[in-house]
Structure formats: structure tokens, C-alpha cells
C-alpha positions as CSV (number, residue, x, y, z in Angstrom):
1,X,-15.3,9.8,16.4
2,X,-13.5,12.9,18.0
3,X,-10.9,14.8,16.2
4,X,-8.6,17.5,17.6
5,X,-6.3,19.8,15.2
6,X,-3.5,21.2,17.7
7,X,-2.3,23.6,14.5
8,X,-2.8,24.2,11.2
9,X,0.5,25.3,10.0
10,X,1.9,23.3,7.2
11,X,-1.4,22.2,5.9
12,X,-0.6,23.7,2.0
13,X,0.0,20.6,-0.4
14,X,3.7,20.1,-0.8
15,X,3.4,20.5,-4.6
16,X,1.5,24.0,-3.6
17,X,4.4,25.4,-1.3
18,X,6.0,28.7,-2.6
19,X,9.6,29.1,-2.8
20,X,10.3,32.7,-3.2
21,X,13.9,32.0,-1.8
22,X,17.1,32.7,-3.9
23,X,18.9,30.4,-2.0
24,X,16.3,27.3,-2.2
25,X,17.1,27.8,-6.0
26,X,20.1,27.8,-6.1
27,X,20.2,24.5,-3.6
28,X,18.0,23.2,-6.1
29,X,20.3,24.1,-9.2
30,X,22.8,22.4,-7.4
31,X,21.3,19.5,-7.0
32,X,20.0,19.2,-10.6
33,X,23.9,19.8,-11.7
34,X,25.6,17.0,-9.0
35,X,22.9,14.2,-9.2
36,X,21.1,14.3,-12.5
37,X,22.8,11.4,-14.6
38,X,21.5,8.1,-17.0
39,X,20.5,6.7,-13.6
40,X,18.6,9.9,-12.3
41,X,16.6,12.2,-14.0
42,X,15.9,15.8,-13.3
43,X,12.4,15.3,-12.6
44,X,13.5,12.8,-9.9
45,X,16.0,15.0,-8.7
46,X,13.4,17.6,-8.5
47,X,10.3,15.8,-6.7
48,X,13.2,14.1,-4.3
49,X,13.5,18.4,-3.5
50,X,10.1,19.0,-2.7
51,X,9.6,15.9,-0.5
52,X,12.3,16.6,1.7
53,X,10.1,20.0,2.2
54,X,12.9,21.7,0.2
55,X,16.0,20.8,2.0
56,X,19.1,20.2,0.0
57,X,20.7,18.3,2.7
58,X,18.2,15.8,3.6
59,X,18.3,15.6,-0.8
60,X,21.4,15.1,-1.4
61,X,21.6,12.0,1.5
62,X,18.6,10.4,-0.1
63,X,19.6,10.7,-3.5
64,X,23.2,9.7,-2.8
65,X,21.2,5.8,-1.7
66,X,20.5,5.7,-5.2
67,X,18.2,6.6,-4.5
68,X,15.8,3.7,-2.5
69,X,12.1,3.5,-1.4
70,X,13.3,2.9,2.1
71,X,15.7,5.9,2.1
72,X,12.5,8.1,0.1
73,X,10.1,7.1,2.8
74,X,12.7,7.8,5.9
75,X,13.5,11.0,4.5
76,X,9.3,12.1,4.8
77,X,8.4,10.2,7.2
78,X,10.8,12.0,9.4
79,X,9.4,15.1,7.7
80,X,5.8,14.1,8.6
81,X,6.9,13.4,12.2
82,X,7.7,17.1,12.9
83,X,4.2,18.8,11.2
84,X,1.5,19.6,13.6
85,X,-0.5,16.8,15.8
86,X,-3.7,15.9,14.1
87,X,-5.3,13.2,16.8
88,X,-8.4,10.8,16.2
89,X,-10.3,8.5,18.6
90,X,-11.8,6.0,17.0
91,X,-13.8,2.7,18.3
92,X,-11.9,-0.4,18.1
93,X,-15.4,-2.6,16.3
94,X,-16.3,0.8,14.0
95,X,-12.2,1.4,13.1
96,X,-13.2,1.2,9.1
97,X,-16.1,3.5,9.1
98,X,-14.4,6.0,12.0
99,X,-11.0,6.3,9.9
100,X,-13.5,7.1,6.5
101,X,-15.4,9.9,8.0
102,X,-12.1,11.1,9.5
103,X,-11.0,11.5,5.6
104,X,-14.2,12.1,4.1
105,X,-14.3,15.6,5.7
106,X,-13.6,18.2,3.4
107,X,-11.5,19.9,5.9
108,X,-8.8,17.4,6.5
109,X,-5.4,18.3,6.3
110,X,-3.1,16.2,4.7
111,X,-0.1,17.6,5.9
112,X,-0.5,16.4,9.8
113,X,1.1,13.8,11.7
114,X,-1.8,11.4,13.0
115,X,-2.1,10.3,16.2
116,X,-5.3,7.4,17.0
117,X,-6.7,6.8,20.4
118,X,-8.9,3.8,20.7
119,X,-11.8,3.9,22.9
120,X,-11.7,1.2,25.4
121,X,-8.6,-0.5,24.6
122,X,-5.1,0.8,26.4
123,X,-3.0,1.5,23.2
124,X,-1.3,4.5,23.2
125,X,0.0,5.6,19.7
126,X,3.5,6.8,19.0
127,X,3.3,5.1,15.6
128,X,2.8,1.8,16.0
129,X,-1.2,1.5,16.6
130,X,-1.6,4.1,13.7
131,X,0.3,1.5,11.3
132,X,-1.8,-1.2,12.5
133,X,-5.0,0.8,12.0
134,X,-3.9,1.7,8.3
135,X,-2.9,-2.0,7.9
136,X,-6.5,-3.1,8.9
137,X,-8.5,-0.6,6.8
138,X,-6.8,-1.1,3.9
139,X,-7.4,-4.6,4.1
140,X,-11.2,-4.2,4.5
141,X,-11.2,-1.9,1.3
142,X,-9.4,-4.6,-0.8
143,X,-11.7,-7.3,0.5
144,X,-14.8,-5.3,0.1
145,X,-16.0,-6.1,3.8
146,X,-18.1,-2.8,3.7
147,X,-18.9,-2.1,0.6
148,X,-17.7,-3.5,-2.9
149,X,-15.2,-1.4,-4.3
150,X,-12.8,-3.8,-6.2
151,X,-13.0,-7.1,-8.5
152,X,-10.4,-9.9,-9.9
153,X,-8.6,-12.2,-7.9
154,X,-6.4,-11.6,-5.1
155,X,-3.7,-8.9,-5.4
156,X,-4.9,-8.2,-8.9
157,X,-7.6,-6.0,-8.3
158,X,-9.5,-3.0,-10.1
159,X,-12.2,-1.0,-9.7
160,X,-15.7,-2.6,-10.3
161,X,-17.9,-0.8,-12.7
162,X,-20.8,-0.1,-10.4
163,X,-23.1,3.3,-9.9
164,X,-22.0,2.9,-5.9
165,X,-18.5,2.7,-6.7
166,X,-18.3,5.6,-8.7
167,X,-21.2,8.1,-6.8
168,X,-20.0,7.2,-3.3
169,X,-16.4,8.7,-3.7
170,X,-14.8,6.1,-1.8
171,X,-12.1,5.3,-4.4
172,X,-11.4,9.3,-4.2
173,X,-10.9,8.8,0.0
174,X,-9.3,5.5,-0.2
175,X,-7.0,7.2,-2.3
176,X,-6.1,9.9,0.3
177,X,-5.7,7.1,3.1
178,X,-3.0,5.8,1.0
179,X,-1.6,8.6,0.5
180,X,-1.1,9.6,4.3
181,X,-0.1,6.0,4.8
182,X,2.7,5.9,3.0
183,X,4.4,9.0,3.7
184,X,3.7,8.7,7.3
185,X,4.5,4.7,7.8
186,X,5.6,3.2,4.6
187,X,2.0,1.5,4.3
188,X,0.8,1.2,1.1
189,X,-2.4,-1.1,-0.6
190,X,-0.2,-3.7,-2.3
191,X,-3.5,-5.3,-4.1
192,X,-3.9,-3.4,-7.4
193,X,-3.3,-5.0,-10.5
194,X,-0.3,-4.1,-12.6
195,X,-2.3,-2.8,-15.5
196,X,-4.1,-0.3,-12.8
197,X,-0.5,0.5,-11.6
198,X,1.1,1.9,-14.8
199,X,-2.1,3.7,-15.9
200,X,-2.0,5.5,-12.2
201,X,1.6,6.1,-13.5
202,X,1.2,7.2,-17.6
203,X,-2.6,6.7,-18.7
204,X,-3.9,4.0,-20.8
205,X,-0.9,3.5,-23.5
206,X,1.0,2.2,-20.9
207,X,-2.0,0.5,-19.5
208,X,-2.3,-1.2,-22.2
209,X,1.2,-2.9,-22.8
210,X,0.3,-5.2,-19.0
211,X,-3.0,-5.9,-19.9
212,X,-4.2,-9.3,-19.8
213,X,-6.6,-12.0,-19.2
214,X,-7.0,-11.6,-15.5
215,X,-7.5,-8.3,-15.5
216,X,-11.1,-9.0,-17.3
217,X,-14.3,-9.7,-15.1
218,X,-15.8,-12.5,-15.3
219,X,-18.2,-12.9,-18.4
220,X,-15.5,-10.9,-21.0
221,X,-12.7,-13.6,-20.0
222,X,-15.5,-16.4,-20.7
223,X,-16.4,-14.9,-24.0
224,X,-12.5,-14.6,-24.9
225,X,-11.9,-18.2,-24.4
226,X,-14.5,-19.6,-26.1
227,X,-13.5,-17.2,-29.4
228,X,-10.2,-18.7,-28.8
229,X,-11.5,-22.3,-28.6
230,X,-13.6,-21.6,-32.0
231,X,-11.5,-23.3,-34.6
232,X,-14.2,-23.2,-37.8
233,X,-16.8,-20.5,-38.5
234,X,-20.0,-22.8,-37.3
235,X,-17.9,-22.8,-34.0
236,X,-17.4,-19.1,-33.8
237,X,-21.0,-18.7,-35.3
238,X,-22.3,-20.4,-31.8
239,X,-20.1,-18.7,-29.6
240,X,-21.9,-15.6,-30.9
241,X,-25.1,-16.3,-30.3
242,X,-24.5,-16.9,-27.1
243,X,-26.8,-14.1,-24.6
244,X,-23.4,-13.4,-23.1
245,X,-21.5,-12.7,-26.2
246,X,-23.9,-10.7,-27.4
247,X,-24.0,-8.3,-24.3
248,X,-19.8,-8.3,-23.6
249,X,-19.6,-7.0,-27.8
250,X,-22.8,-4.4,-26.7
251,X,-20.7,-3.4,-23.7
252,X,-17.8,-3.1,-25.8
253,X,-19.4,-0.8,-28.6
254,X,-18.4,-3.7,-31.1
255,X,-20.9,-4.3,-33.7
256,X,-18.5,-5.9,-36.3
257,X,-19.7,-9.8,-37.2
258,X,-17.1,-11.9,-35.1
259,X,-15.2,-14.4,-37.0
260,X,-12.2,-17.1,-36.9
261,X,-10.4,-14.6,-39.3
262,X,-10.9,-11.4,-37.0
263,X,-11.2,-13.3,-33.8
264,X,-7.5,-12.1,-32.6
265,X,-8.4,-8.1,-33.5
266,X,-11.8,-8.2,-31.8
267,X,-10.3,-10.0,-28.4
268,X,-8.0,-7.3,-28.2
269,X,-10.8,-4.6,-28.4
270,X,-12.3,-6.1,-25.8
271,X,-9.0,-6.6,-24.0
272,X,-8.5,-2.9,-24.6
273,X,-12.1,-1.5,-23.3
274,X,-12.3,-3.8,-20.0
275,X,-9.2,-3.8,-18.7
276,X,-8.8,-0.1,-19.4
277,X,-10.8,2.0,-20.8
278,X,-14.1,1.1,-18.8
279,X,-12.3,1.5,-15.4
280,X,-10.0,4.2,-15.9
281,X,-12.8,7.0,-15.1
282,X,-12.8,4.8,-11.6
283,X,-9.5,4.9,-11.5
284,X,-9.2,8.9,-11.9
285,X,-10.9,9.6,-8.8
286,X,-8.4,7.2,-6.4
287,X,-5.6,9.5,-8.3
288,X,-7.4,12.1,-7.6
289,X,-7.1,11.2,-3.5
290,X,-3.3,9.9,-4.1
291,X,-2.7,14.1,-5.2
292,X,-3.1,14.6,-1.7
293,X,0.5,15.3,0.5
294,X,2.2,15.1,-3.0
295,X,2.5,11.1,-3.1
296,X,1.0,10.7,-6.8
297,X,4.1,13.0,-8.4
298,X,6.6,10.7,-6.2
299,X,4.9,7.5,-7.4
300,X,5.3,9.2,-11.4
301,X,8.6,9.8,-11.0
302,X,9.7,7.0,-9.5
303,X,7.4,3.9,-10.3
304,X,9.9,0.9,-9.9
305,X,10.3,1.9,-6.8
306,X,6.5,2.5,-5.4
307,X,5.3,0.0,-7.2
308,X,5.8,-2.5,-4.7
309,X,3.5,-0.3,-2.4
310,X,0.7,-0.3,-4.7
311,X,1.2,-3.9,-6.4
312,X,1.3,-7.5,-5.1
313,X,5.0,-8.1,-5.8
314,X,5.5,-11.5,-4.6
315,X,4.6,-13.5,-0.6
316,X,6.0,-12.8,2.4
317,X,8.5,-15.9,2.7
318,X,11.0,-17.4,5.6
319,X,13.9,-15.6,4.6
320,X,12.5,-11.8,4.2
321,X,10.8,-12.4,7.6
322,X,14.4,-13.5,8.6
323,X,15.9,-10.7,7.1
324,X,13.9,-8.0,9.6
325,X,16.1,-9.7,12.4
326,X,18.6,-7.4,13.7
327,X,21.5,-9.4,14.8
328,X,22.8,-8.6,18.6
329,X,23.7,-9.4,21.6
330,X,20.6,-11.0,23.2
331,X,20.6,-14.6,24.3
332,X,21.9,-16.7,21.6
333,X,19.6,-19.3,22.1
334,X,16.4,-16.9,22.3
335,X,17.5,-15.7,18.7
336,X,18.1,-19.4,17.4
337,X,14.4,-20.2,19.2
338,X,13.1,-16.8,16.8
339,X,14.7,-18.2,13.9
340,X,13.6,-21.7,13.8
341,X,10.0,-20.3,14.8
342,X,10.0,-18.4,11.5
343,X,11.9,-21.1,9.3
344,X,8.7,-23.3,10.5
345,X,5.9,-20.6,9.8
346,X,3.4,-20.6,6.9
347,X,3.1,-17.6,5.1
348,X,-0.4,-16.4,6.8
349,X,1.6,-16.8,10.2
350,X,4.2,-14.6,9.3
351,X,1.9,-11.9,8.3
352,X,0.3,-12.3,11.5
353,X,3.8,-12.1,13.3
354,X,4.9,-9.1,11.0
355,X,1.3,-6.9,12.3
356,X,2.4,-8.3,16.1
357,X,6.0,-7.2,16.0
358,X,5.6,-4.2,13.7
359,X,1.8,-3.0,12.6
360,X,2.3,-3.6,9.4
361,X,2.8,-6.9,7.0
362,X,5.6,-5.6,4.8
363,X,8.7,-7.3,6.0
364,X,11.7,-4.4,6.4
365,X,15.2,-5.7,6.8
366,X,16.9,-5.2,9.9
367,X,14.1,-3.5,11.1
368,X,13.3,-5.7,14.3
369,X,14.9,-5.6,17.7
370,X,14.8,-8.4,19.7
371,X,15.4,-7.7,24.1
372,X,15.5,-10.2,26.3
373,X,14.2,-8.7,29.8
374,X,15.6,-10.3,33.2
375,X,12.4,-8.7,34.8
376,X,10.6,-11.8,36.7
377,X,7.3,-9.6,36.1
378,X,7.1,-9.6,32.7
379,X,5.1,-13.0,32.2
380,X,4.5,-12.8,28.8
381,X,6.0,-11.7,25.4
382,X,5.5,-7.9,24.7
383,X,5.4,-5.9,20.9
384,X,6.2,-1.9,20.6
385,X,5.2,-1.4,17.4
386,X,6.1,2.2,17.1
387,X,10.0,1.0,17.7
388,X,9.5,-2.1,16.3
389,X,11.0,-3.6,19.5
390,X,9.9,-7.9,20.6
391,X,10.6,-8.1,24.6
392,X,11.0,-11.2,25.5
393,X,10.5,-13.1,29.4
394,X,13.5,-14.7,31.1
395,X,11.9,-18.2,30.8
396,X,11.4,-17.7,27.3
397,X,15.3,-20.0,26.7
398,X,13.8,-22.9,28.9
399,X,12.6,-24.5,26.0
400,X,12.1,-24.2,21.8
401,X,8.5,-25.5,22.4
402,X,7.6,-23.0,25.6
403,X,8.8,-20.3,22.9
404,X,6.8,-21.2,20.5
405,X,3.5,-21.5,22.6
406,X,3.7,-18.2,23.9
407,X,4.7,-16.9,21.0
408,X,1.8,-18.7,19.4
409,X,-0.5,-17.4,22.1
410,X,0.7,-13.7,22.2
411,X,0.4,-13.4,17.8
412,X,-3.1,-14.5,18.1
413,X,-4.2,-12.7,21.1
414,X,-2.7,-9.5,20.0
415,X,-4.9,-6.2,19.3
416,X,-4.5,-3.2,19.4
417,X,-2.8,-3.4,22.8
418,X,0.6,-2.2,21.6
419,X,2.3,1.3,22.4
């Protein structure tokens, strides 16, 4: 891995910036007296200031949208796109481990616009190959391809209590890759559970109020359901003797004599010390990397908005896939063709078209052009990712089931191979 800083300006953390203007406070002041309202809070209006990099215009338009995740991320992801050039090269089979060591050096700056080259593969990144990158190694850190970080089922995960999970500092880095993610392409790590979510967002008391069964690993759930199936005291008496009982309580630090009386107060301890207390110490060090650029203050002040970037808040259906068509004036029956191919598409398709057409699998409305090219060259169908842009063949009208073959063809043949 090769990396090349054009510049270091603008490499100070965004909540580290100086404002020594009169005038910047005063835009500020203003601000807090035209938006601050029961909807918006001052803190809001505040961090909303110091993501746009200090600039009451570009404030004032994003907090006149309510303000919106959409219109928070455009407003610093244009910011990003104009801070100095910090370009990787990376190998497409060693993306994971390149993109870690990239973030794992103690000099990184945050505050850079990333650009990825990949060895051996002709993708040249305006944006779209970057997204696609971050959408891949996020993936492998949820799925624990390269080393186990996380536990619980899909899209409810938290950190597992291991000596390599906490000694390697990889929740710490994954946490900074986030971070840069979001702000520069709106990519987040939709997998945590929501009990991790609110402590990231107000410590264990609110951790505590979502906390539930699935959030337990394996052997405390167990034990809680047989307490709960224990309806006379010989019952709970052999549910206590059990070897894996005996070591959840140990774990727990409960030493009080379990019985059908108590049985509710001690499942809630145990409740209380899994699902938060035993991970929140892992949990510290990945909001330790989100600090980086800013993003954990934004995700503070405005959690109903980032929690969909950090949380699994529902699939990717038909009709949000639909909704990322922009209507124009292409061929009528190309557009009906894309439509009934994504009525008809399972769910792991769709994410597989969203990655093709975009780099990313979170489905943005309007946020797809479609072209139909009269170019008798073009043979097959073509993604830019970094304008989110599906070019289309002439031939592609001749028929719905031609479309969908070379559609079929270029979703699952796709790489990296996008500019």
C-alpha cells in the first residue's frame, strides 16, 4: 500500500478549529436566534455550524430542510470534497487489510478527501470506487471475515468480549473508517444493535431502556429462559445447578440464591451487565475512532437522524429501490424494462444492483440517472458510480428478457471496474 498526502492544510479536527472571528460569532448568534425552536435545539443549531466548517450560509440552507440526514451529509460532503487530496493504492484481493493499515497510522488525517487506486484493475476514483471500497470493508468487519470483532445475529451486533477485541484496537480504527465514510459518502455500518446505538449516543441509562434478549450472547439468553420456564422452586433449584448457570451468575458478580420469587430482579441484572455494562469499555474505544472529523458530536446531537447509518432500520425493498429512479426523458420502454426488473428482484439482488449502480447499498431517492446511449459500440450496460449514472446500449429496448440478462450479467460481473 502506497499513500501520497498532496497537503496537509485542514488536517485540525473540526471540533478543534479556532474561531477568533467577530463576525463568525455573530453569524453564529444569528443563527442560534432565527433557527433554535421546539423542533431545533441550540446544540443542533450549533454542531450544524461547525460542520458546515463555519459557514452561516451553507447553515442556514441545511437547517431550513428541517433539518435532514441527506441535506446534513450534502452539506459536508461537499465540504470534504474541497480539503486536500489524500490518495491510497490498494490491492483489489488485500482491500481489507490495505484500507486498516491506511487508518491504523498514527499520522492519518482525518480531514482529507480520499482518493483509492487499485492495483491491477482500471477503476479510476472520482468517488464512486471509494464508496464501494468502504461498502466492502465494512461488510468484512461486521461479518468478522478477518478477525472476530462482533456477536448476535445479523444487524444486531455488539462487540464480543474477547482479549483480541479489546488489545488489537480495531474497534478504535473501525470507528475512524466510519467516520470518514460518512462524511465523505454517506456510508455508514448499519449492523449495530440499538442498545449499542443509544449508549454511543447517552451512556448506559439510555442503554439500558432498548435492552433485551437478543442483545445477550448465547449462554446468558439460555440461562434467562430456563429461569423464566422455572415455575416451582425444585425447578429453579435445577436450573441453578446447572455448570452454565453457575458461571453466567459468576460472570455477573451475582452471588444472591436464585429463586421463583427473585427470578424477574436477577434476570434483569444479568440483562443489565451483558448487554451493557460488559461491552461498553469495547464500545468506548469505537467512539473513541467515531471523534475523529467531528462525526460522534453530529451523531449526539442528532441521533434520529444517524441512526439509520449506524442501525439496521428495516430491508432494502422494491419500492425504495424504485424510489432512486430519476424520472426523465429516456426511452419509455428502457425505464418500464428497469422497473419491472426491480418489482421482480429479491432483496439480496437489489443490494447487489444498489453496489453496481451506486457503490453503496443504501437506496437514495432520486438519486439514479438512467441514459440510454445511441453509440453502436457500447455493447454492454455501463455504472459511474461517482455520478450515480446506468448507461444503457441501444439494443437494450429489443426485448424485457435481453434486459434482464445483461443486466443480470453486468450486476454479477461487476468489480471494481467503475469510474
Amino acid at each position: 500500500m502506497i499513500i501520497i498526502i498532496h497537503s496537509t492544510l485542514g488536517t485540525t479536527p473540526m471540533h478543534c478549529q479556532p474561531s477568533t472571528s467577530n463576525k463568525q460569532w455573530n453569524a453564529l448568534d444569528l443563527l442560534l436566534e432565527t433557527f433554535v425552536s421546539c423542533e431545533i435545539s441550540a446544540k443542533q443549531v450549533k454542531e450544524v455550524y461547525v460542520l458546515s466548517g463555519e459557514d452561516s450560509e451553507t447553515s442556514s440552507e441545511c437547517l431550513l430542510s428541517g433539518p435532514t440526514l441527506s441535506a446534513l451529509l450534502k452539506m459536508v460532503n461537499d465540504r470534504f470534497d474541497e480539503l486536500p487530496r489524500l490518495r491510497v493504492r490498494v490491492y483489489a484481493e488485500d482491500v481489507w487489510s490495505d484500507i486498516v493499515a491506511c487508518y491504523k497510522q498514527s499520522s492519518f488525517k482525518y480531514l482529507t478527501h480520499l482518493q483509492v487506486s487499485l492495483e491491477g484493475q482500471p477503476a479510476i476514483d472520482t468517488g464512486g470506487v471509494r464508496r464501494q471500497i468502504y461498502t466492502t470493508v465494512l461488510h468484512d468487519f461486521a461479518s468478522n471475515q478477518h478477525v472476530k470483532l462482533f456477536d448476535g445475529p445479523d444487524h444486531h451486533l455488539r462487540p464480543v468480549c474477547s482479549a483480541e477485541a479489546r488489545s488489537s484496537g480495531l474497534l478504535k480504527v473501525l470507528g475512524g473508517i466510519v467516520a470518514h465514510s460518512i462524511f465523505q459518502d454517506g456510508v455508514g455500518f448499519p449492523y449495530l444493535s440499538p442498545t449499542c446505538f443509544w449508549y454511543i449516543v447517552a451512556g448506559e441509562e439510555m442503554a439500558l431502556q432498548s435492552a433485551c434478549m437478543e442483545d445477550l450472547p448465547a449462554d446468558a439468553s439460555f440461562v434467562l429462559k430456563q429461569m423464566q420456564d422455572a415455575n416451582t422452586s425444585e425447578e429453579m433449584a435445577a436450573v441453578t445447578q446447572m455448570d452454565v448457570t453457575l458461571q453466567v451468575l459468576q460472570r455477573c458478580g451475582i452471588s444472591q440464591l436464585v429463586t421463583v420469587k427473585n427470578q424477574h430482579v436477577i434476570g434483569q441484572e444479568i440483562v443489565c451487565f451483558e448487554a451493557v455494562f460488559r461491552v461498553s469499555r469495547f464500545l468506548d474505544q469505537f467512539c473513541e475512532g467515531l471523534r475523529n472529523a467531528g462525526i460522534l458530536h453530529a451523531v449526539r446531537a442528532f441521533p434520529d437522524l444517524f441512526i439509520r447509518l449506524l442501525t439496521y432500520t428495516g430491508a432494502v425493498s422494491n419500492e425504495s429501490v424504485l424510489e432512486t429512479i430519476r424520472n426523465n426523458d429516456e426511452s419509455l420502454e428502457l425505464m418500464n424494462f428497469l422497473k419491472k426488473f426491480i418489482q421482480e428482484s429479491t432483496e439480496k439482488l437489489l443490494e447487489k444492483f444498489l453496489i453496481f449502480a451506486t457503490g453503496s447499498v443504501y437506496p437514495q431517492p432520486r438519486s439514479i440517472h438512467i441514459k440510454a446511449c445511441e453509440d453502436d459500440d457500447l455493447g454492454t450496460i455501463v455504472a459511474q458510480t461517482c455520478s450515480k449514472t446506468l448507461i444503457f446500449p441501444s439494443n437494450m429496448s429489443a426485448g424485457y428478457d435481453q434486459f434482464t440478462m445483461s443486466l443480470n450479467s453486468a450486476i454479477v460481473e461487476s468489480s471494481f471496474n467503475t469510474v
